[in-house]
Structures are given as structure tokens and as C-alpha cells.
C-alpha positions as CSV (number, residue, x, y, z in Angstrom):
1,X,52.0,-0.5,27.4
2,X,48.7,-1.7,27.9
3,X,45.7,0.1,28.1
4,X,45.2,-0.2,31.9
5,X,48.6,0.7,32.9
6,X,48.4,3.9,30.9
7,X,45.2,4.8,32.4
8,X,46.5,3.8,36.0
9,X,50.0,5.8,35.6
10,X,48.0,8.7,34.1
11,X,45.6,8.8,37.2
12,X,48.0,8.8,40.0
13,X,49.1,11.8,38.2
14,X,46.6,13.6,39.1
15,X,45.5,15.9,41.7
16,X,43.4,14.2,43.9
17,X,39.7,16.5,42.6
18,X,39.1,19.4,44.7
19,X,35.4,20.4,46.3
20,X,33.1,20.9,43.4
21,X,35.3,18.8,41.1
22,X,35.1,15.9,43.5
23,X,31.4,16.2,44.5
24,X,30.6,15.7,40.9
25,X,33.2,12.9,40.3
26,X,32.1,10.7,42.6
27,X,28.5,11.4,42.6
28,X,26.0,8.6,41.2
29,X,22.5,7.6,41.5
30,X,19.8,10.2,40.9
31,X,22.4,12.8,42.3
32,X,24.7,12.2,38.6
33,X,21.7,12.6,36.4
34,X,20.2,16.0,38.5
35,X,24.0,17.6,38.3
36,X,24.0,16.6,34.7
37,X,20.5,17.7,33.3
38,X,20.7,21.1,35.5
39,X,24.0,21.5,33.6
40,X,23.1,20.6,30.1
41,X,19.8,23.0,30.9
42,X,22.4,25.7,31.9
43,X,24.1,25.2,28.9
44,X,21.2,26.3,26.6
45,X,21.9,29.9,27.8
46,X,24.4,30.3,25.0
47,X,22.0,29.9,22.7
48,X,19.9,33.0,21.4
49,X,17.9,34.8,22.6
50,X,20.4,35.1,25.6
51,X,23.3,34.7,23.6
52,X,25.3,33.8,26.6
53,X,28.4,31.9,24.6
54,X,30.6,30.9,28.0
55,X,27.6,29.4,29.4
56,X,28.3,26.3,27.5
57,X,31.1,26.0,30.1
58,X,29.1,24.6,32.9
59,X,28.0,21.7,30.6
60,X,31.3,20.8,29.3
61,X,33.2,21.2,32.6
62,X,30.2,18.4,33.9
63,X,31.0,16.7,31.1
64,X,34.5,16.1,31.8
65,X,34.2,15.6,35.6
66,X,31.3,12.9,34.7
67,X,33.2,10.9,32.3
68,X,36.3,10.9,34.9
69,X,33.6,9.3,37.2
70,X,32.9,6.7,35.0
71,X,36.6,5.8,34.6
72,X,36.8,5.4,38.3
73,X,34.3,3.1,37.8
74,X,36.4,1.3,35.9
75,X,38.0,-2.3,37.1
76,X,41.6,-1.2,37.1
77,X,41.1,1.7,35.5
78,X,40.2,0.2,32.3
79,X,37.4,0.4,29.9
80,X,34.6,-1.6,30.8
81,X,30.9,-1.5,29.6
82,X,29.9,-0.1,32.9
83,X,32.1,2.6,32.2
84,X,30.8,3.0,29.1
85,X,26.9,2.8,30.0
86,X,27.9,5.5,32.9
87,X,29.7,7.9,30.2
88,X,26.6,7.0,27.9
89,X,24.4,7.7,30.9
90,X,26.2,11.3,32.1
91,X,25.9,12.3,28.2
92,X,21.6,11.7,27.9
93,X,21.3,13.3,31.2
94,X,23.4,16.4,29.6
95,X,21.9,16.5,26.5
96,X,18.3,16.1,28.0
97,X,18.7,19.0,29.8
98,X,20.0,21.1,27.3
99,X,17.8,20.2,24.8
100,X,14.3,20.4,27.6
101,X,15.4,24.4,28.1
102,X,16.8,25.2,24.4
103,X,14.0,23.4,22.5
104,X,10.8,24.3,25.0
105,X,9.4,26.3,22.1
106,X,8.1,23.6,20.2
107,X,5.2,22.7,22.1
108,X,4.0,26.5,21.2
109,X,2.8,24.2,17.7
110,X,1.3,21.9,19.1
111,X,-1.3,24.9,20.4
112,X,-2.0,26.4,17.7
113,X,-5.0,23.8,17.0
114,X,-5.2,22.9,20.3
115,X,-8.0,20.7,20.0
116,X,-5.6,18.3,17.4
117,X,-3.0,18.6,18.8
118,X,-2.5,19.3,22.7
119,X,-3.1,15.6,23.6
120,X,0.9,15.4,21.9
121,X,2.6,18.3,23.9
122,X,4.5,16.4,26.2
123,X,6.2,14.2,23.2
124,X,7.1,17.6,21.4
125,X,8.6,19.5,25.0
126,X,10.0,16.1,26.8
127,X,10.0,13.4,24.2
128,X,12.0,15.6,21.2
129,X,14.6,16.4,24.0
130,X,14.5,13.0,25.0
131,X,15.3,11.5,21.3
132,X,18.2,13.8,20.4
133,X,19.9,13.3,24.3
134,X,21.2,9.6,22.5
135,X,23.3,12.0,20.8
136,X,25.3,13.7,23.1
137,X,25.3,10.2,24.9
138,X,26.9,8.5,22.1
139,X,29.3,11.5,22.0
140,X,30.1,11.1,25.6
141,X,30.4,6.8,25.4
142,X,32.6,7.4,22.1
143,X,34.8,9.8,23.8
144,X,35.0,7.6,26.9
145,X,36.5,5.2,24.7
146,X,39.6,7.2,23.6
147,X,39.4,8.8,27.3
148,X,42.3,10.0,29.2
149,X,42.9,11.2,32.6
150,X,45.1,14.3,32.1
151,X,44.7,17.4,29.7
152,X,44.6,15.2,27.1
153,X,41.1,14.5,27.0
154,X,39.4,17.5,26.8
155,X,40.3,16.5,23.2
156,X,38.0,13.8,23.6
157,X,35.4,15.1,24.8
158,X,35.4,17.5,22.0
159,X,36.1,14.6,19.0
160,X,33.4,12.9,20.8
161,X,31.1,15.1,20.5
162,X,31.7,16.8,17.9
163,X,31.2,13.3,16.0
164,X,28.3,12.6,17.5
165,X,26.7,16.3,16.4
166,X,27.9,15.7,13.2
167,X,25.6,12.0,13.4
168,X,23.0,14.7,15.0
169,X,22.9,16.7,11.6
170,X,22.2,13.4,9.0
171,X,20.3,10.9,10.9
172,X,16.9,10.0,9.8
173,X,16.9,13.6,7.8
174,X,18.9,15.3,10.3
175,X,17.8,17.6,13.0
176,X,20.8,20.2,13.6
177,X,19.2,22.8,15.3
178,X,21.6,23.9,18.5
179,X,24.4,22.3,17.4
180,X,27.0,23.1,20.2
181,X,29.0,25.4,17.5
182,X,26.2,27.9,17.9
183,X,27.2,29.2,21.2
184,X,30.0,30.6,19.2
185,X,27.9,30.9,15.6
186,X,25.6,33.5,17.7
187,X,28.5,36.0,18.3
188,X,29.0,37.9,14.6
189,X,32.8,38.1,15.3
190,X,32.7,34.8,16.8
191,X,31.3,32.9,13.8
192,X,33.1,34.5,11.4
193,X,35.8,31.4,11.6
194,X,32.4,29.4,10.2
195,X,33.7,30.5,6.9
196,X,36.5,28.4,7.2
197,X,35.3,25.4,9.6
198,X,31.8,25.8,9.2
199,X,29.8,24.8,11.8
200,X,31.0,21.4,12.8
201,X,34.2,23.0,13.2
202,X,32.9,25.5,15.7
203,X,31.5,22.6,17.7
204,X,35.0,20.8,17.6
205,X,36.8,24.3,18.5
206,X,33.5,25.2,21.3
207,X,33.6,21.9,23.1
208,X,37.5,22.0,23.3
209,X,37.3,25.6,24.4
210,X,34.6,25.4,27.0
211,X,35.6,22.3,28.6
212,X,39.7,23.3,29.3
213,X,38.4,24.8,32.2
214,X,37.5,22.0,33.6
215,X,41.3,20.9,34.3
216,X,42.1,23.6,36.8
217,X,40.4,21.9,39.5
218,X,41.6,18.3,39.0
219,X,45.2,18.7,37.3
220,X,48.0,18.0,39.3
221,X,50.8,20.3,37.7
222,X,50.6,22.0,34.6
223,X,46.9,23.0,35.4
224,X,46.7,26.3,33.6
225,X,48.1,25.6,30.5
226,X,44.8,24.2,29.1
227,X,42.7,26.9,29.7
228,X,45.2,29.5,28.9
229,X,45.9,27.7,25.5
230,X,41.5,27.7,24.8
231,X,41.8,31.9,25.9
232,X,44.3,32.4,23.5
233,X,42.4,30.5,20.5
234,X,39.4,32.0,21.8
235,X,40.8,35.4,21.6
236,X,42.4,34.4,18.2
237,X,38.8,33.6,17.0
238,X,37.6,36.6,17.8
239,X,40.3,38.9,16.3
240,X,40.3,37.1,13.3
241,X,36.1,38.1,13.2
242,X,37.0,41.8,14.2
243,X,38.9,42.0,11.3
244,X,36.8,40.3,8.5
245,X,33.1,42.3,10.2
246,X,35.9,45.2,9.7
247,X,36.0,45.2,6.1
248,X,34.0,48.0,4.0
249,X,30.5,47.5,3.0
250,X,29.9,44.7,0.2
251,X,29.0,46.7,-3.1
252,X,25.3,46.0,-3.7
253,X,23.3,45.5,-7.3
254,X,22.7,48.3,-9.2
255,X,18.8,48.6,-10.2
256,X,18.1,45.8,-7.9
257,X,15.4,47.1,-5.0
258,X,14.0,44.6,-2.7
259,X,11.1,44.8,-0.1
260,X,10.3,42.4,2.0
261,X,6.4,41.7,4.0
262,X,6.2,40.9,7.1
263,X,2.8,40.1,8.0
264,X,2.7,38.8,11.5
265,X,0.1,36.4,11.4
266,X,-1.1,34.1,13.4
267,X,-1.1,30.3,12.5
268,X,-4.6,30.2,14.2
269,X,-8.0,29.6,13.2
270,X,-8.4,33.5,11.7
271,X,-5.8,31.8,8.9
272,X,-8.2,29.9,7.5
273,X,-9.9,30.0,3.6
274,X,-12.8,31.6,4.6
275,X,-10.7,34.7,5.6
276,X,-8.5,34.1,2.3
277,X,-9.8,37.2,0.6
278,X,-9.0,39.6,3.8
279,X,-5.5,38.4,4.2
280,X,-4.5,38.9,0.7
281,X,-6.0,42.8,0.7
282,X,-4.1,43.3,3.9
283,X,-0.9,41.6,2.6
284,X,-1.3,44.0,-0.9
285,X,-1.7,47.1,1.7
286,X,0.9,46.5,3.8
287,X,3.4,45.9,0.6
288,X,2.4,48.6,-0.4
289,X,3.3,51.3,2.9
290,X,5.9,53.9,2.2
291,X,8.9,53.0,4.6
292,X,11.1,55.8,3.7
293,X,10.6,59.7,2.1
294,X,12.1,58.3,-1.6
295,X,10.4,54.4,-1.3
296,X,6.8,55.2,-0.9
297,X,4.7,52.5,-2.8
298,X,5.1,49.0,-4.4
299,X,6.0,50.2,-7.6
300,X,9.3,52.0,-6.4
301,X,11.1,48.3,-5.2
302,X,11.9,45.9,-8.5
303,X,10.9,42.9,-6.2
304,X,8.5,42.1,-3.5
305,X,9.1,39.1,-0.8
306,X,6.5,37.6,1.0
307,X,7.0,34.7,3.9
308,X,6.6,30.9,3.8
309,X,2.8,29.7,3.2
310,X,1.6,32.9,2.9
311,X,-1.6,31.7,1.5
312,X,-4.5,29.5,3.6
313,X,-5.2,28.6,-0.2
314,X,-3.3,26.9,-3.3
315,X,-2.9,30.1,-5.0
316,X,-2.7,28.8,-8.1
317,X,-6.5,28.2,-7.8
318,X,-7.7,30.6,-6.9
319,X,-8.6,33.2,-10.1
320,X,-9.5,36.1,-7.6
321,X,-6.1,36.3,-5.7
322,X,-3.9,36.1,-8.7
323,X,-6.3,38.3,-10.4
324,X,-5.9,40.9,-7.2
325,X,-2.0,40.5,-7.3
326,X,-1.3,41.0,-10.7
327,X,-3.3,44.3,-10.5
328,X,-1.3,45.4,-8.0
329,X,2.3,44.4,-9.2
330,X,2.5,47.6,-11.1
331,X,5.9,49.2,-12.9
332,X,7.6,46.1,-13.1
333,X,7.5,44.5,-9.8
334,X,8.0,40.8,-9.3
335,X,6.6,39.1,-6.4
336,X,8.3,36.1,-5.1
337,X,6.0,33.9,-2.0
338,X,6.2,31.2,-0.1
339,X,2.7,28.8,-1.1
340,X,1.5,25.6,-0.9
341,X,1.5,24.1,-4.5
342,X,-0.3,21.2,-6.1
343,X,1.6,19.3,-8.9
344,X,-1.6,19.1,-11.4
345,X,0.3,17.5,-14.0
346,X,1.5,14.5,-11.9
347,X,-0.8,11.4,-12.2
348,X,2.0,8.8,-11.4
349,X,-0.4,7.5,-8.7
350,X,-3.6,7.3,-7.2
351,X,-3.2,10.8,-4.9
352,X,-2.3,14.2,-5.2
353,X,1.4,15.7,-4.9
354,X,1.5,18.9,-2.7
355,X,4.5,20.9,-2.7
356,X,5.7,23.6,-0.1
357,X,7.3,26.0,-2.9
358,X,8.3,29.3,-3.2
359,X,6.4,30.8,-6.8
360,X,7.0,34.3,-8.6
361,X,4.5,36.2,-10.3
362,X,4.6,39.9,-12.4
363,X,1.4,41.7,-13.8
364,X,0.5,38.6,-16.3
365,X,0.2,36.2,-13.3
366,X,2.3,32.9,-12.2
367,X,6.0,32.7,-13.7
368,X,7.2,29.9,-14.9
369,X,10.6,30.1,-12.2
370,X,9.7,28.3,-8.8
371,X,11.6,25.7,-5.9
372,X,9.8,23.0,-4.1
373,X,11.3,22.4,-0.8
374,X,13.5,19.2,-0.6
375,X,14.4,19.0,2.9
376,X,10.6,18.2,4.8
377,X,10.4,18.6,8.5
378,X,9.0,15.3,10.2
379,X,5.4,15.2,11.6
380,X,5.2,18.8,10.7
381,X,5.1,18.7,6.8
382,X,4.8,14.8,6.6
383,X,4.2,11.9,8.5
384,X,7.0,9.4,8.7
385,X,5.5,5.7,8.6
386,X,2.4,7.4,7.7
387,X,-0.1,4.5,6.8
388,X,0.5,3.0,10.2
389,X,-0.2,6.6,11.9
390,X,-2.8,8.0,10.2
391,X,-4.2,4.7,11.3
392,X,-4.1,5.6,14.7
393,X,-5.5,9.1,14.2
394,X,-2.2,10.9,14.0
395,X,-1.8,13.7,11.1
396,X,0.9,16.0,10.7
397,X,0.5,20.3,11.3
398,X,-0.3,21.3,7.8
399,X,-3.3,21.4,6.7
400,X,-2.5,18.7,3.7
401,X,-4.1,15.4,2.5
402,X,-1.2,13.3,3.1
403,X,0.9,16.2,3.9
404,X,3.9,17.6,1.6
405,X,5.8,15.9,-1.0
406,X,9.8,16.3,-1.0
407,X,10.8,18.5,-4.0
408,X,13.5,17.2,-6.6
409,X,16.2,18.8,-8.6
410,X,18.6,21.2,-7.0
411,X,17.9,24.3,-4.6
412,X,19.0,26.9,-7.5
413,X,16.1,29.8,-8.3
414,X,16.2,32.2,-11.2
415,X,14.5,35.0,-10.9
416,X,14.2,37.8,-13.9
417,X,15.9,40.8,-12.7
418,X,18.3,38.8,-10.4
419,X,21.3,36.8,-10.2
420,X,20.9,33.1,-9.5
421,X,19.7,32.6,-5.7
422,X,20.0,29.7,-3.5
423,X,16.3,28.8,-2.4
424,X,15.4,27.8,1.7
425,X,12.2,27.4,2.7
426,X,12.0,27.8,6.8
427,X,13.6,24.7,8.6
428,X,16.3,24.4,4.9
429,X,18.2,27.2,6.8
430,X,19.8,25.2,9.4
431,X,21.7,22.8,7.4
432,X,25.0,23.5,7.4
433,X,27.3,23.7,3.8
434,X,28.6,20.1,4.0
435,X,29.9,18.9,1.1
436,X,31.3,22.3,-0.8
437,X,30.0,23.6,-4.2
438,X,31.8,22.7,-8.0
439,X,34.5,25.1,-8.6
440,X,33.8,24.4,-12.4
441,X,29.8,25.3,-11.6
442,X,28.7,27.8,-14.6
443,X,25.9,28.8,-12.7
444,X,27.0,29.6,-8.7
445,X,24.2,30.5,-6.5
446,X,24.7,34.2,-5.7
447,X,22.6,35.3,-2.9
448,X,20.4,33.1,-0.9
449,X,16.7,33.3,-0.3
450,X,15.0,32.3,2.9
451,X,11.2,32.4,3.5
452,X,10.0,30.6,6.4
453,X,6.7,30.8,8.7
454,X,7.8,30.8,12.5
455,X,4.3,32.1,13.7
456,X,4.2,28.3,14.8
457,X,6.1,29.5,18.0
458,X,5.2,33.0,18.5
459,X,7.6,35.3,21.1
460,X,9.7,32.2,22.1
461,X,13.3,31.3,21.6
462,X,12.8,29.3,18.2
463,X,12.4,32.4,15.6
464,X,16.2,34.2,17.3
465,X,17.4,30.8,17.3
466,X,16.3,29.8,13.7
467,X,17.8,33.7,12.1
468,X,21.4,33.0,13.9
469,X,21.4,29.4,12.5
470,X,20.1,31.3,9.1
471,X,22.7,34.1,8.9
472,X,25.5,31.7,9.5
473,X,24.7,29.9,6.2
474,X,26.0,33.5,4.8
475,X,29.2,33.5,7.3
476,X,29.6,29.9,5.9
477,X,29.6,31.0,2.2
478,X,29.8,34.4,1.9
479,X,26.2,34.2,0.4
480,X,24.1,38.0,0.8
481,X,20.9,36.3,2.7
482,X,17.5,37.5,2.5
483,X,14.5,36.6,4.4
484,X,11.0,37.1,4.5
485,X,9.8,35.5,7.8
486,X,6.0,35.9,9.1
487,X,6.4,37.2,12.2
488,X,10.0,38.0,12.2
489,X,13.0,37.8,12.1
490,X,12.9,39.2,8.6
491,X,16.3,40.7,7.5
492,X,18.9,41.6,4.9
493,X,22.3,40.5,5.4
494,X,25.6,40.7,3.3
495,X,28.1,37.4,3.1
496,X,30.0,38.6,6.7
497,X,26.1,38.3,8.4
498,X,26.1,41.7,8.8
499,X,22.6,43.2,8.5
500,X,21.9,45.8,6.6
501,X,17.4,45.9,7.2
502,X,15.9,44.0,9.7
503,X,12.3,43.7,11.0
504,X,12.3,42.2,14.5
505,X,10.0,39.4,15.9
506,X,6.0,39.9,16.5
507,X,5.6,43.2,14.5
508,X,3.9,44.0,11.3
509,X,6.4,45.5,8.6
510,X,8.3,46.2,5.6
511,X,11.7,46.5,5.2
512,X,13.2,48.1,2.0
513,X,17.2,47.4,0.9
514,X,19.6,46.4,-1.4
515,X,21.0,43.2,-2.8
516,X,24.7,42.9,-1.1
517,X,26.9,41.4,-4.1
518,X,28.4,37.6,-2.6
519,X,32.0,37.0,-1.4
520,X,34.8,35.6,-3.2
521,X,34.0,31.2,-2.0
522,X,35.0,30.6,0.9
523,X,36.9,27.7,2.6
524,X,34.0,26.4,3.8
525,X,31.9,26.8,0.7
526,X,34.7,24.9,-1.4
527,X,35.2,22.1,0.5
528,X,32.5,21.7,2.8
529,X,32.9,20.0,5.9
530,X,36.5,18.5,5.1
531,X,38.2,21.1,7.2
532,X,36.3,20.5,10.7
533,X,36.8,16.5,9.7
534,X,40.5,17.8,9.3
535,X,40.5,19.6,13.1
536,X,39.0,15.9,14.1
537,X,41.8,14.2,12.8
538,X,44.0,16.5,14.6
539,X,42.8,16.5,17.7
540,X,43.0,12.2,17.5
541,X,46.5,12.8,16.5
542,X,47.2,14.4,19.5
543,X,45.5,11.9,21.7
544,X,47.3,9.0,20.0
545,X,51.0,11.2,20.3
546,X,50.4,11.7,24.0
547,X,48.9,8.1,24.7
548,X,52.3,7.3,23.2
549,X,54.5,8.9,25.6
550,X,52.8,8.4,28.4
């Protein structure tokens, strides 16, 4: 049977589209791309801080409806590429709009130093968005392709994509942030499935979810069925979390007392060398507040965390500050910071190597044990195409000649006192566990460590956004996660993501706690992301069985 005739037969079994359903269907023009950006923007909602997970219906349910339009578009109700450019077209539209309202927070960066950088606003709010909307448009185009008109292909909406998100999270470095899995990564009973699928497996099982809904108004029999079928895995989904956030309270490290800084300060121009002096006195003060009647100084935690770039300075030159820290790291305590660092030994080349690096110190001064960050973020640690940019006038945020160098080797950290941690500085946090750890690995990363530096957005979206995509890397592997954050979220969490200390965004504090000892591996930390390219393969068995009988 050829593809035409399935797609014809398959159409005049459905319900002719009622009211909204229909509206949307046949809608093109300027009308199409308004229904699909509000959509997409309404979408965003079940991200954090809202948290609202069945928002992500609205999008999905347009999705649907939009790529049924472009069918009808269709000579014959084929494939043809102005199907496939109106699929393409519904799917920029969606993802413009719900990457304009859940990404708005960048431009807060690009005020910081205003005078450098406000002229480039608009590419950070509208252009970003604009970028990452090919992906949800190839999603939509690819699913078009394996598209059809019954139940079926809510399927391929969701292999679509859910392929296309995966492209999302590797392309030119990657830029995962909102994957659609988050509106049900956000929900702690919710993601707990993450530990299995991880997160490209919540945004197979999200988009297949979210978007049954879309068949009660446009299914001429057997309409139910698919939404009933995503309420029962929904509800399955969230049992199975209820009982794993049920279990008892992870045993924690004996002798092991952590405090982390949170120093809520502002990116501005107070953080500047000049005032280098008066931030570290304020940081040793702060570390050094009694948070609780038997914690009452510095010298009562075994080690001290302090955020991403905590420093206007290179630390490691500057005699006064190390001289000032060591002096104050009394009884034992190690202090483990986020710092810019200059590689003095490297003269492979004509410049200097800067590193953003996390560094430990005790009372004799720098240790020995530190982690470069591998994974940079464009434009903001380093320029890509640089020569030609820097050319035209265009520098990246840090303050850096020639911005950051990528670190080598892998992300382990050994700290005296502590079990091997798994080191993320700031925007490391949102990569999902893709390819799975050696089961044969001597020396398994047992915790993980996360310092970042969100004062670049201040009381926006980003920083709740950027701790849920964080604390799911610990749903993921059953990983305890720490992290030291500058103006919050700071927390604790055991290897379920339930937190055990948190300091909340735009205050000044210290939190005190344990280290949670780490989960037995998980699925997901053995094998990566073989199990949500498993649910993919499932979900285009199922197209191809039905395609077959129909």
C-alpha cells in the first residue's frame, strides 16, 4: 500500500476537527505562526519558577493540530516539501515562543556592563530563542515525515522531537537547557524515572504524554484511549517517584562537615580588583557566622565551599588573599572555590592560558588537587570564531584576555578528607549523563560538586531553572550534590534530589550539612542514554506495526 493511500484511508477516518481543533488546523498565514508562538510561550510555564508541568500541553496539543494542517496541505495527502516546510515552519514558530518566555533571563547579562554590552540585548532575548527554534522545527519536519493521521502519531511527534532535543544537547557544544523532559524533571516525584531514562527519556515520555490530549477533539472513535493510556503512565510515573522519595534518609559520612558561602554578590562594577581586599574580609566573615547553637565558627565544619569566580583576581597572585585565607582556615578546615586560574607553566604559544577552575587550599596555602572546567559556555567564557570577532569589537562577558581555555583530563576531584567528587562548574550541570560510567572504574565519582555564579541574572527564572536541571544530575545517578551558588540556589541534596540544606536565591548565607553517602548506579548512570534511545525505537516500532495494518 502506498504511502498516499494509507494517509488518505487513515484521514477519512477521522472525525472531521471540532471548534478549536479545526480553527487551528486550517489556520495559515500570520494567524499559524501567532497560534504557534503564543503556544510554545505558554508552554514555558512548566518550567521553574512556575513549575506548571501540564502546561506543556497547550504546546504539544498545537503541535499536533499544526502538523495535521500541513498534511492537508499535502497533494493527495502525501508528503510533499510544502508539507514539510509548513511542519518545519509550525515547529520554529513553537519553539520561538517557548524559548522567547523560558530564556528572557539572559539579557539580565548583557546589563551587567551595560556600557559593553547593551548594544547585544536583543541577540541574547530574540536572537538565542531564535537559533535554538531550528530545533523543535526539525523535530516537527522529521516527525511530519513518519506522520500519521490517527492516534498513531502522537508517537511521532514525540520521536520527533525528542530526536531533535537530543541534536539540541550536542550541537556546536550543546545548549540543553529546557529540554522538554524538564516539565516533568521539575516535579521530585516526577523525575525520579530520570534515574532510569534520564532526561531524554523524560522528553520522549513528556511529549507523548502532553500531546494524547490532543486526539479527543479530532478522533473519530476510540478518542479516549490515548489520553487515558498517557494518565495512566503519568500516574505510573509518579507512583513509582512516591515510592523511591519514600525511602529512609541516605546514611551520610561520618566526620565529614560541610559549609557552604553564599555571598550574593553582584557581577557589577563593586566586583572589581580594586574592591578585591573588602570582598575577601567579607567572604572570611560570613564563613565564619555561627548558623546553628553546636556549628558556631569555621573551625567546627571539615570543609568550606565557596561559589564559581569568587575572586575579581587570580588568587594564585595575589600573596595577601592567600596569606588572609590560610590564617583563617584554622582546625583543619579545607576550602574548596571557584577562581579564575592562569596556567604559568604553559608556554606552548605566544599567549596566556586561563582556566575557570575550582582550587582547594588548607592553612599552608594552595593544594595541589584542582578541575579546570571542560565544557565553556559560548560568548560568555570564550569567543567562538574569535579572531574575526574581536575584530569587529566583540569580546566575551569575562573579564579575560582571550577569554577561558577548555580544561583537559576528566571531571574527577580528590579532595583530602573526602571521597572522590564529580566536579561542575555552573553551566556543566545541565548536561545530562549520556553515555554511562565503567562498571570496572576503580575510582567512581561519589558525590558531585557544583559551584556556579548565577548573579549574571539576578531574581529571574535562570538560577530555579539552572538548580532543577542541577539536582536531576543526582536523580540521574544517584550522585549526593552539593552546590555553592553566588546568589543562590545553594543546596545539599542526597542521590533521590532530596534536599537536606538549602539557601534560597538573592540572600546572603551559610548553610551547614552533611555529606549524603551515593546510591547503588543507576540505570541511567550505567548505560547512559541507551534506554530513552531504547523508548525511541519503541515508539517507531509501533508506528511502523500500525502503518502496517492500516
Amino acid at each position: 500500500m502506498s504511502q498516499d493511500s494509507t494517509l488518505a484511508d487513515a484521514a477519512a477516518r477521522l472525525a472531521a476537527p471540532a471548534g478549536l481543533a479545526q480553527a487551528v488546523i486550517l489556520s495559515w498565514g500570520w494567524r499559524r505562526r501567532a497560534i504557534a508562538f503564543v503556544g510554545g510561550a505558554a508552554g514555558a510555564l512548566a518550567m521553574p519558577p512556575v513549575d506548571f508541568a501540564p502546561a506543556l500541553i497547550i504546546p504539544m496539543t498545537l503541535a499536533v493540530w499544526l502538523i495535521d494542517g500541513a498534511v492537508d496541505r499535502a497533494e493527495g495527502g502525501g508528503l510533499a516539501w510544502a508539507s514539510l516546510r509548513a511542519a518545519f515552519g509550525a515547529g520554529w514558530w513553537l519553539g520561538f515562543g517557548y524559548f522567547v518566555a523560558g530564556l528572557w533571563w539572559v539579557g539580565s547579562a548583557f546589563l551587567v556592563d551595560a556600557d559593553k554590552f547593551a548594544w547585544a540585548l536583543p541577540f541574547g532575548v530574540l536572537g538565542l530563542p531564535a537559533v535554538l527554534a531550528i530545533f523543535p522545527a526539525l523535530g516537527c519536519a522529521l516527525a511530519r515525515l513518519i506522520w500519521r493521521p490517527d492516534a498513531w502519531r502522537i508517537l511521532s511527534l514525540a520521536v520527533g522531537l525528542g530526536a531533535s532535543e537530543w541534536l539540541r544537547c550536542v550541537v556546536l557544544t550543546g545548549f540543553p537547557w529546557n529540554e522538554l523532559g524538564m516539565a516533568l524533571g521539575v516535579n521530585l516525584e516526577l523525575a525520579q524515572v530520570a534515574s532510569i531514562v534520564g532526561l531524554h527519556g523524560l522528553t520522549l515520555l513528556a511529549v507523548a504524554i502532553f500531546a494524547a490530549p490532543a486526539t479527543l477533539w479530532t478522533e473519530a472513535r476510540r478518542r479516549w484511549p490515548p489520553t487515558a493510556i498517557a494518565a495512566v503512565a503519568l500516574a505510573a510515573i509518579f507512583a513509582f517517584g512516591m515510592w523511591r522519595v519514600s525511602a529512609p534518609a541516605s546514611p551520610t559520612l561520618p566526620n565529614v562537615k560541610l559549609r557552604l558561602m553564599q555571598p550574593n554578590i553582584s557581577q557589577g562594577e563593586d566586583f572589581s580588583p580594586e574592591n578585591g581586599e573588602t570582598i575577601v574580609q567579607d567572604y572570611l566573615s560570613l564563613s565564619d557566622r555561627a548558623t546553628s547553637p553546636t556549628t558556631s565558627s569555621v573551625a567546627d565544619v571539615t570543609h568550606l565551599i565557596w561559589p564559581e569566580s569568587a575572586f575579581p583576581f587570580l588568587l594564585a597572585r595575589d600573596g595577601a588573599a592567600l596569606a588572609a585565607i590560610s590564617e583563617f582556615l584554622r582546625g583543619g578546615t579545607i576550602l574548596i572555590t571557584g577562581a579564575a586560574r592562569l596556567d604559568e607553566a604553559d608556554h606552548s604559544d605566544d599567549r596566556r592560558h586561563f582556566y575557570n577552575s575550582i582550587l582547594t587550599l588548607d592553612r599552608r596555602g594552595l593544594l595541589p588537587e584542582r578541575y579546570d572546567k571542560r565544557h565553556l559556555v559560548p560568548f560568555g567564557e570564550y569567543m567562538p570564531f574569535g579572531r574575526w570577532l574581536r575584530r569587529l569589537g566583540i569580546a566575551q562577558f569575562v573579564r579575560m584576555p582571550g577569554g577561558f581555555d577548555a580544561g583537559t583530563g576528566d571531571n574527577k576531584l580528590h579532595i583530602s578528607g573526602l571521597p572522590t567528587a564529580r566536579a561542575l562548574i555552573c553551566y556543566e550541570a545541565i548536561f545530562p549523563n549520556e553515555r554511562g560510567e565503567r562498571l570496572d572504574d576503580p575510582d567512581p565519582p561519589r558525590w558531585m560538586l557544583n559551584v556556579t555564579d548565577d548573579a549574571w541574572f539576578g531574581l529571574t527564572a535562570g538560577p530555579y531553572q539552572h538548580f532543577a536541571e542541577a539536582r536531576l544530575r543526582a536523580i540521574e545517578t544517584g550522585l549526593p550534590l552539593v552546590r555553592a551558588a553566588n546568589t543562590g540556589v545553594s543546596a545539599i541534596a542526597d542521590g533521590r534530589g532530596r534536599i537536606l540544606a538549602e539557601a534560597p536565591l538573592g540572600v546572603q548565607a551559610v548553610i551547614d550539612g552533611p555529606l549524603p553517602e551515593p546510591l547503588a548506579p543507576t540505570w541511567q548512570r550505567r548505560w547512559g542514554s541507551w534506554t530513552a534511545g531504547a523508548i525511541g525505537l519503541l515508539f517507531l516500532a509501533l508506528i511502523a506495526v500500525a502503518r502496517r495494518r492500516s
